[in-house]
C-alpha positions as a LaTeX table, in Angstrom:
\begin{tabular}{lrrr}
\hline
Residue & $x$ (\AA) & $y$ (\AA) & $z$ (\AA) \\
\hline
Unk1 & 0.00 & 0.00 & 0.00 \\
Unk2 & 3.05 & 2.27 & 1.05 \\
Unk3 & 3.99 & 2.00 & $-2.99$ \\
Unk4 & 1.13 & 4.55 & $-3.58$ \\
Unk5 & 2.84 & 7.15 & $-2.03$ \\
Unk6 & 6.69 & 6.08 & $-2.35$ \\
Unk7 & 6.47 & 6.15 & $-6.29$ \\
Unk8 & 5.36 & 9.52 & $-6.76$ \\
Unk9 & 7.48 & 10.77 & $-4.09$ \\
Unk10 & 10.34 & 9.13 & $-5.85$ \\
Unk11 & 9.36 & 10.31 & $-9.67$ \\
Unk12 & 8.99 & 13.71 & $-8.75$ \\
Unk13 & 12.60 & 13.98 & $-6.79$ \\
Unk14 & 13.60 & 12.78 & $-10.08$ \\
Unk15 & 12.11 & 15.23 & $-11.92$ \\
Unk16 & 13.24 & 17.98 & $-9.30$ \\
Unk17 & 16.91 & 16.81 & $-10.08$ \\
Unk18 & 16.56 & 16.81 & $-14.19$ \\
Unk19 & 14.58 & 20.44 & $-14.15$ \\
Unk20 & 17.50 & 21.67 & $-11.99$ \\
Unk21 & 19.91 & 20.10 & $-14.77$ \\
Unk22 & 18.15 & 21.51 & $-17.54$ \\
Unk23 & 18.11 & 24.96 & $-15.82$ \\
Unk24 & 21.76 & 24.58 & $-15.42$ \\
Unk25 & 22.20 & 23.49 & $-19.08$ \\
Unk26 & 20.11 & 26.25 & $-19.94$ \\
Unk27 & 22.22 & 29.13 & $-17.94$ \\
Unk28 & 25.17 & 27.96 & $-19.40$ \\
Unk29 & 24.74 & 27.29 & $-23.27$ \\
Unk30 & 22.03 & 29.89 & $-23.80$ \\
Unk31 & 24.00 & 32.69 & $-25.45$ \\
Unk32 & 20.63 & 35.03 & $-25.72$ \\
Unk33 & 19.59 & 35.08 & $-29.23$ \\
Unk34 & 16.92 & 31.76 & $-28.36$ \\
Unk35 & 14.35 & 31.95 & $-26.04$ \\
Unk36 & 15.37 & 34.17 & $-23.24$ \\
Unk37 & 13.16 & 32.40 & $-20.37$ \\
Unk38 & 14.00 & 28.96 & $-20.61$ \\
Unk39 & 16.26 & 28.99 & $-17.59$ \\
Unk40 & 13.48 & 30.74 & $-15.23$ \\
Unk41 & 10.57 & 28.19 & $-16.80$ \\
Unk42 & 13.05 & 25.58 & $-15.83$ \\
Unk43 & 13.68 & 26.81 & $-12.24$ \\
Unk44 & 10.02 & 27.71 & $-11.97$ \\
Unk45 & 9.28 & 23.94 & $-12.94$ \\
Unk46 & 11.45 & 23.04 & $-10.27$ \\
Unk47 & 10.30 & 24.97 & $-7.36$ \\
Unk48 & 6.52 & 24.04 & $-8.41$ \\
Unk49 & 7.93 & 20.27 & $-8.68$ \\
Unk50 & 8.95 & 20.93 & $-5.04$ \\
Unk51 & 6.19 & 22.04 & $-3.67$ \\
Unk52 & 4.16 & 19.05 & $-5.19$ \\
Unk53 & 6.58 & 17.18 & $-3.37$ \\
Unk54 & 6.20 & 19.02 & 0.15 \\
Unk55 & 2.06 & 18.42 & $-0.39$ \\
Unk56 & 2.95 & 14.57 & $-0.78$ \\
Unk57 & 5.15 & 14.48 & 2.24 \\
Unk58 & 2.53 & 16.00 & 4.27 \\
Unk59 & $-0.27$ & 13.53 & 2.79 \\
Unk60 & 1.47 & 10.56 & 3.01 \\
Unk61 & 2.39 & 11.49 & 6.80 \\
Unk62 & $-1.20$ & 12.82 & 7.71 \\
Unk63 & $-2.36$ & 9.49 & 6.12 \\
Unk64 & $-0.03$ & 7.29 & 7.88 \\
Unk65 & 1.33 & 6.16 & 5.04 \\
Unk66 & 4.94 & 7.98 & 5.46 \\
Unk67 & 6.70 & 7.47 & 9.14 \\
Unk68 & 9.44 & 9.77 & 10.25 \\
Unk69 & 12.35 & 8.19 & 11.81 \\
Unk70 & 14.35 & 9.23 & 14.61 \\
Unk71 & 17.70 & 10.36 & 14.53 \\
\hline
\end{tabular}
């Protein structure tokens, strides 16, 4: 049942990671005659990606689903 809420978790820390790639790519290649805004729609992917990511945290916790260990 746990899968449910692992798997997204997981395939949106992946997507996190290749957005913040892609802005990277972007920021460095882009030599301003394309598309200005790539690199800030790439970053803005990335912090929306993360907040998709905090709202899963906090429903798979809430739900039970997702327990915190101690340190």
């Amino acid at each position: 049942m746990d899968i449910f809420i692992k798997l997204p978790v997981i395939l949106v820390l992946i997507f996190i990671v290749f957005s913040l790639f892609q802005g990277m790519y972007y920021l460095s290649k882009d030599d301003g005659r394309n598309d200005k805004t790539r690199v800030v729609r790439a970053l803005t992917i990335r912090i929306v990606l993360s907040f998709i990511l905090f709202f899963l945290l906090m429903l798979g916790y809430f739900a039970g689903l997702l327990q915190p260990h101690g340190l």
